[in-house]
C-alpha atoms as an extended CHARMM CRD file, in Angstrom:
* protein
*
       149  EXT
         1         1  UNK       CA             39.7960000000      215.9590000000      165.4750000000  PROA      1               0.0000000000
         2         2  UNK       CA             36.7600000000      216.9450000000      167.6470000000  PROA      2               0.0000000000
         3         3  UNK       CA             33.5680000000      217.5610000000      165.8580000000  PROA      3               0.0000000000
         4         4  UNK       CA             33.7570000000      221.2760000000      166.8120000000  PROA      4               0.0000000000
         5         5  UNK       CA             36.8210000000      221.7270000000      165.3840000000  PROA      5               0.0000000000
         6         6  UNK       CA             36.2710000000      220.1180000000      162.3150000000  PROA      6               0.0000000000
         7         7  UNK       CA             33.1150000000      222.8860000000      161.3180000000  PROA      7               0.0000000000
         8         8  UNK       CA             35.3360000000      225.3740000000      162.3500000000  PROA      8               0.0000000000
         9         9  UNK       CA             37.8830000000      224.0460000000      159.5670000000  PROA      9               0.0000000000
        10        10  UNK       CA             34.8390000000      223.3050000000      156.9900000000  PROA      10              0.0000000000
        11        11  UNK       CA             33.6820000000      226.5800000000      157.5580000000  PROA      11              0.0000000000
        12        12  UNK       CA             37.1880000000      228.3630000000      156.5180000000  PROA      12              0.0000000000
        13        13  UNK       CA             37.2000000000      225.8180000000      153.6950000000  PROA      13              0.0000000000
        14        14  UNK       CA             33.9480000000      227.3000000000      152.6150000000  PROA      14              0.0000000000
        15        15  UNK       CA             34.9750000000      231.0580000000      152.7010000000  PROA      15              0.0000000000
        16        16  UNK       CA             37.6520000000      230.2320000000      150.6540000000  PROA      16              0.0000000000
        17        17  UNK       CA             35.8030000000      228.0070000000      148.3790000000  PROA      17              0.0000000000
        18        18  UNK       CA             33.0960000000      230.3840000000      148.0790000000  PROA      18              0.0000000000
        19        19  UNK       CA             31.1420000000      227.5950000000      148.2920000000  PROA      19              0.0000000000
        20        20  UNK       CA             27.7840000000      229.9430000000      150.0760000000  PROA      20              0.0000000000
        21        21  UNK       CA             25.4530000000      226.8340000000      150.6550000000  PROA      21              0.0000000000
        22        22  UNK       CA             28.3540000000      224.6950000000      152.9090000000  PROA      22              0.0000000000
        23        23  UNK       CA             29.5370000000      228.1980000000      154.5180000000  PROA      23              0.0000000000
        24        24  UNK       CA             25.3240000000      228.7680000000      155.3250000000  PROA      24              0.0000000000
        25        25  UNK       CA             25.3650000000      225.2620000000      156.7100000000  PROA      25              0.0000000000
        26        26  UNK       CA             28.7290000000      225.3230000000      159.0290000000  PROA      26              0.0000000000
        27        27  UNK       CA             27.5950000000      228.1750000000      160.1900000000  PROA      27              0.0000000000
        28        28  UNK       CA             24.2130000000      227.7190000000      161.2230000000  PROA      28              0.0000000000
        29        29  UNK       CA             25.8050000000      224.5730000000      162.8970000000  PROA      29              0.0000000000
        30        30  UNK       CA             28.4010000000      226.6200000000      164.4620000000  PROA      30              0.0000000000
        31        31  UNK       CA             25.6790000000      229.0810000000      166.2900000000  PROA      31              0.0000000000
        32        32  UNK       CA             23.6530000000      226.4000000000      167.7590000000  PROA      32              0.0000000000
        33        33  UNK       CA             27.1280000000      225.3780000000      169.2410000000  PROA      33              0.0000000000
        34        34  UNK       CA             27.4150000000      228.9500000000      170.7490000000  PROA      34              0.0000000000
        35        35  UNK       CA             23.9050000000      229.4010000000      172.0700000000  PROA      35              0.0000000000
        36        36  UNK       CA             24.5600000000      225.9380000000      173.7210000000  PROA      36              0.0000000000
        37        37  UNK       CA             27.9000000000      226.9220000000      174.9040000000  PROA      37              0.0000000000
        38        38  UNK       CA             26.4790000000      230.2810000000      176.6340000000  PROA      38              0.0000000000
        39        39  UNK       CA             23.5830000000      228.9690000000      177.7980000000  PROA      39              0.0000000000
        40        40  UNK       CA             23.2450000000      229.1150000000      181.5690000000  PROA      40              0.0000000000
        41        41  UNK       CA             26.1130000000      231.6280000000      182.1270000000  PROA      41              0.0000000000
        42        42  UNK       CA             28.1560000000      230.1400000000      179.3400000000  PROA      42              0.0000000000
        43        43  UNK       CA             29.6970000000      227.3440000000      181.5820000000  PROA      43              0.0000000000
        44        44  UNK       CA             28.6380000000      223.9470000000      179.6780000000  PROA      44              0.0000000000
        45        45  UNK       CA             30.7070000000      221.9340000000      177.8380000000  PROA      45              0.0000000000
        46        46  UNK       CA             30.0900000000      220.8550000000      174.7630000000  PROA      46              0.0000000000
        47        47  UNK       CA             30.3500000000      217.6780000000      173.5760000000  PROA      47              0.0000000000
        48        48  UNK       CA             30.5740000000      215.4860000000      170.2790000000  PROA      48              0.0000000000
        49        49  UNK       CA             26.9730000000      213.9380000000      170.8860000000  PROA      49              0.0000000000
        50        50  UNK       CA             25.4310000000      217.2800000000      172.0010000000  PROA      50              0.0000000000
        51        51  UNK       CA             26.5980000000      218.6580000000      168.4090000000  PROA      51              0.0000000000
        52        52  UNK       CA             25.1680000000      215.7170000000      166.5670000000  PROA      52              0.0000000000
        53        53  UNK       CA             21.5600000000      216.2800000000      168.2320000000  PROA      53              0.0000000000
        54        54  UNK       CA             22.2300000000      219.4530000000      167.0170000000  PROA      54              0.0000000000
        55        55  UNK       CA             22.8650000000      218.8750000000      163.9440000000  PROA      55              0.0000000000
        56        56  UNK       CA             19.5970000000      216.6780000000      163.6930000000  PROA      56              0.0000000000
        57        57  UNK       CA             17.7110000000      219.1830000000      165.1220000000  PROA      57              0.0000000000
        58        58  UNK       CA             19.0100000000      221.4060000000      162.2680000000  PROA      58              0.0000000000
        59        59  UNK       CA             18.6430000000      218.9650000000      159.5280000000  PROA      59              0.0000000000
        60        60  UNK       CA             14.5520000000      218.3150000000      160.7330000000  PROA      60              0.0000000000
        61        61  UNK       CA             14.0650000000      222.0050000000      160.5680000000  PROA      61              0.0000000000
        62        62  UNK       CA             15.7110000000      222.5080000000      157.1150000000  PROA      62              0.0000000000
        63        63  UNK       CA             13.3490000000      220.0220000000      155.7300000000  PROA      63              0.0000000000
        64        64  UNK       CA             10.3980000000      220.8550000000      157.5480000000  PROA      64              0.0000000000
        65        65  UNK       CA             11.2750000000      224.3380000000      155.7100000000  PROA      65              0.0000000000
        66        66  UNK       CA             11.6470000000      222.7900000000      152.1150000000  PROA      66              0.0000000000
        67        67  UNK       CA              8.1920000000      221.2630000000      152.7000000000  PROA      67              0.0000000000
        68        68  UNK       CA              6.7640000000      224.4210000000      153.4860000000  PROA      68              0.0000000000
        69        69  UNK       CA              8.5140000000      226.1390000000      150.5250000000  PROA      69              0.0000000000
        70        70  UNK       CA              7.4010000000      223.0920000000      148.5420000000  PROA      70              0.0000000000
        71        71  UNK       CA              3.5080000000      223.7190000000      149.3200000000  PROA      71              0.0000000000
        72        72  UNK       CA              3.9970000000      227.3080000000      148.7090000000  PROA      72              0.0000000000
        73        73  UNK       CA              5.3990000000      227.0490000000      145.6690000000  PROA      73              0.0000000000
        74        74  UNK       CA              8.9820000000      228.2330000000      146.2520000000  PROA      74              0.0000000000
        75        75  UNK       CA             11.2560000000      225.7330000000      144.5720000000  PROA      75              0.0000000000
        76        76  UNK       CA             14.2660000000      227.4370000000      144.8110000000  PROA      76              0.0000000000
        77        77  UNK       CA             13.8320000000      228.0370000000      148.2170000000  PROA      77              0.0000000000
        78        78  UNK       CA             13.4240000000      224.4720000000      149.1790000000  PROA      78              0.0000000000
        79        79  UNK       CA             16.3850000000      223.2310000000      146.5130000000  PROA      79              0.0000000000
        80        80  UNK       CA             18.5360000000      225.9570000000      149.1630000000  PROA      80              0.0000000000
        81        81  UNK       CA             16.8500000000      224.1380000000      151.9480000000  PROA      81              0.0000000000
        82        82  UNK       CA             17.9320000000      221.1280000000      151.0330000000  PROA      82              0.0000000000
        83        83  UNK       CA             20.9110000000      221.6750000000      149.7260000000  PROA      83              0.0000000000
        84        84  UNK       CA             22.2550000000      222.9000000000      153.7120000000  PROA      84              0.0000000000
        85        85  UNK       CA             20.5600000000      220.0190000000      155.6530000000  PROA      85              0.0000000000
        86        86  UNK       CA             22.8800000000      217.6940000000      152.9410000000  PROA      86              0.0000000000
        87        87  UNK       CA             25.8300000000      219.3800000000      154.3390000000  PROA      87              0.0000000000
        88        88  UNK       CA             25.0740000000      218.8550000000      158.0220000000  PROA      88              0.0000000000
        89        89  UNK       CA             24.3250000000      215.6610000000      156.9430000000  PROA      89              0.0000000000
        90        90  UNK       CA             27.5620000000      214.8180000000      156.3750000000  PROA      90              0.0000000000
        91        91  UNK       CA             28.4770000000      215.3410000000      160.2750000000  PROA      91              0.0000000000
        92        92  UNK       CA             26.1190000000      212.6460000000      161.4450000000  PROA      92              0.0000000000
        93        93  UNK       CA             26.2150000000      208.8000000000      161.3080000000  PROA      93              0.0000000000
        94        94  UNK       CA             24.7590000000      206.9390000000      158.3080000000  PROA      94              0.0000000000
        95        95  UNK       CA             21.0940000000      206.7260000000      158.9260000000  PROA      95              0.0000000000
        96        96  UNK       CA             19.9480000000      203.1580000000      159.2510000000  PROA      96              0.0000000000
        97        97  UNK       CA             16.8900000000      202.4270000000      156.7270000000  PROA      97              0.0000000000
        98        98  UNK       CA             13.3310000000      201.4810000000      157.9500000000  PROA      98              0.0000000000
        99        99  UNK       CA             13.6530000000      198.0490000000      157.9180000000  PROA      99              0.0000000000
       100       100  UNK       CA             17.5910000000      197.9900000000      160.0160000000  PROA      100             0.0000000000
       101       101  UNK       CA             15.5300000000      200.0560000000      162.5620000000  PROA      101             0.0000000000
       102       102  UNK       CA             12.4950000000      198.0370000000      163.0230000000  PROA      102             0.0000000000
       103       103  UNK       CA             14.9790000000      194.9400000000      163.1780000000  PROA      103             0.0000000000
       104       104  UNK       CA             16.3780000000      197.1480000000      166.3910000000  PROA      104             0.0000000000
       105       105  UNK       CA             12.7680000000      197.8810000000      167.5880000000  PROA      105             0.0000000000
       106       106  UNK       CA             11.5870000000      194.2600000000      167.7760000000  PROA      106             0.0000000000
       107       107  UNK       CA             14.8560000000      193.4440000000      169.8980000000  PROA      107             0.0000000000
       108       108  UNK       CA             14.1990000000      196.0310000000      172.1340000000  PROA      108             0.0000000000
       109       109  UNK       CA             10.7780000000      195.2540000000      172.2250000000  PROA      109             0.0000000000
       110       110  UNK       CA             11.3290000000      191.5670000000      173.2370000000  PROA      110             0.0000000000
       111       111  UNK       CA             14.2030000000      193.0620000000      175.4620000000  PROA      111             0.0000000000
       112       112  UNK       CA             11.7540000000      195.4260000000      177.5970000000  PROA      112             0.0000000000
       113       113  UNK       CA              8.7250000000      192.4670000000      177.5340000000  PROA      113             0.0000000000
       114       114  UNK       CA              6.5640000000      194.8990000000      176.1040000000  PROA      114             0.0000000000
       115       115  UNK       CA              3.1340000000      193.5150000000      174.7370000000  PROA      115             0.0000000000
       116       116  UNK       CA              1.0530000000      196.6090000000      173.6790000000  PROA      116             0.0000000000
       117       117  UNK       CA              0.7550000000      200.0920000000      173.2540000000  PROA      117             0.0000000000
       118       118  UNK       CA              0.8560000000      200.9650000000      176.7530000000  PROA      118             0.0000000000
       119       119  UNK       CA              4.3130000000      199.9100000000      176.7410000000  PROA      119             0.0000000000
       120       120  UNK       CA              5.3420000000      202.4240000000      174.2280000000  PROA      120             0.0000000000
       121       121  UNK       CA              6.8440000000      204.5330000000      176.3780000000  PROA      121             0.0000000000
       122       122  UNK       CA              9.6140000000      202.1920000000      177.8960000000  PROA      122             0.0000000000
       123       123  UNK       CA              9.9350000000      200.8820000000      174.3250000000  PROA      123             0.0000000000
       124       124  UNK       CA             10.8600000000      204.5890000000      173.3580000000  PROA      124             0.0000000000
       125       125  UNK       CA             12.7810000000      205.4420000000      175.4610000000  PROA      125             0.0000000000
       126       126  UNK       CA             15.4610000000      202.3180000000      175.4960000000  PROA      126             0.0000000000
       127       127  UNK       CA             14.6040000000      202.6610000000      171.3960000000  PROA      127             0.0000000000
       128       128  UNK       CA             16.1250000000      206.5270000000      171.4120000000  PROA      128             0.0000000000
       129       129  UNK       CA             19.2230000000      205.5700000000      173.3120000000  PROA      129             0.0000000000
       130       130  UNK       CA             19.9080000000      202.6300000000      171.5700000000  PROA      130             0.0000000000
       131       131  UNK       CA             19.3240000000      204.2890000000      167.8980000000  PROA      131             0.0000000000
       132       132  UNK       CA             20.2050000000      207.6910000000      168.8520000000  PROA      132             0.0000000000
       133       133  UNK       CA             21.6200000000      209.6620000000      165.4600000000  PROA      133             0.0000000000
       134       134  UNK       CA             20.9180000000      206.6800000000      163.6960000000  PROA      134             0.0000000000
       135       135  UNK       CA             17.6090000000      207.4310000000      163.0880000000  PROA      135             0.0000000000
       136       136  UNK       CA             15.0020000000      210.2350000000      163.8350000000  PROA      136             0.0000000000
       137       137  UNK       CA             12.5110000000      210.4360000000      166.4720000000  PROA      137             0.0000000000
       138       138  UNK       CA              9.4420000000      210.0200000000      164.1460000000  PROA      138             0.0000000000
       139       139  UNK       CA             11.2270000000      207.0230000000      162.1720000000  PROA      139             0.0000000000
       140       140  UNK       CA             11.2810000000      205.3800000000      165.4710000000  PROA      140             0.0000000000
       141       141  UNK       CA              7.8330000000      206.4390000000      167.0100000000  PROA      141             0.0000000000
       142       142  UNK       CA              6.0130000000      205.3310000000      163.9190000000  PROA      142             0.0000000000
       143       143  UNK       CA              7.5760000000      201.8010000000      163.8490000000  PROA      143             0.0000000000
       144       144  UNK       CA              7.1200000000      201.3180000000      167.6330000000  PROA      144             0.0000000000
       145       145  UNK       CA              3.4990000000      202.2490000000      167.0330000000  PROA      145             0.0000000000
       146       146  UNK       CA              2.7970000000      199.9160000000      163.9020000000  PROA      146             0.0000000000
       147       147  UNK       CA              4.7600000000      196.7860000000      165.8610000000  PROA      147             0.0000000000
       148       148  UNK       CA              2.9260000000      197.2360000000      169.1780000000  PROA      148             0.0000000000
       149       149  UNK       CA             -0.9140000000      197.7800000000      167.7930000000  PROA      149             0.0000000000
């Protein structure tokens, strides 16, 4: 079953459920994959990778939030914040752990012949193919940084 499908399933599971923190979730997912789909006179396709950088995007921001609520002190808030970007969670890959991705990193590294930081941008950019939804963006930046100093 195609990703899309699939939230549009866990999202009538949730209605029925009642469940108001996985219905919040599908269906913020579900509206990114709208806006995407009538973007630019609504002809794009969408595929199963667009909806998983979606997905991330969504997860970043509902932590990012919970932060925010954190410093503010709104607890509840953030718990609700949290709570959602768990349930899109569930839609991507297991996230590899610091040390799996800087394993990747130093292979790429010796891969590209990179020998400083002026290389960091051909190291990042054959890092976020290579690791792409297995790890975010600043995961990746800060352990290309740290191994090419």
């Amino acid at each position: 079953m195609a990703l899309e499908q699939q939230i549009q399933e866990d999202i009538k599971v949730a209605m029925k459920a009642k469940d108001s923190v996985a219905l919040a979730a599908t269906r913020a997912i579900k509206g990114e994959i709208l806006i995407f789909k009538t973007a630019e006179n609504g002809s794009k396709e969408v595929t199963d990778g667009d909806i998983m950088k979606m997905i991330q995007k969504l997860v970043k921001q509902r932590k990012e939030a919970a932060e925010q609520f954190v410093a503010g002190g709104r607890q509840d808030l953030a718990e609700n914040e949290l709570a959602e970007a768990a349930v899109m969670e569930r839609y991507l890959p297991k996230q590899l752990s610091e040390d799996e991705v800087e394993e990747k990193v130093k292979a790429i590294i010796a891969e590209v012949g990179a020998t400083s930081i002026k290389d960091m941008g051909k190291v990042m950019g054959a890092a976020n193919k290579a690791l792409a939804g297995l790890s975010d963006g600043r995961t990746i930046s800060t352990i290309v940084k740290r191994l090419l100093a």
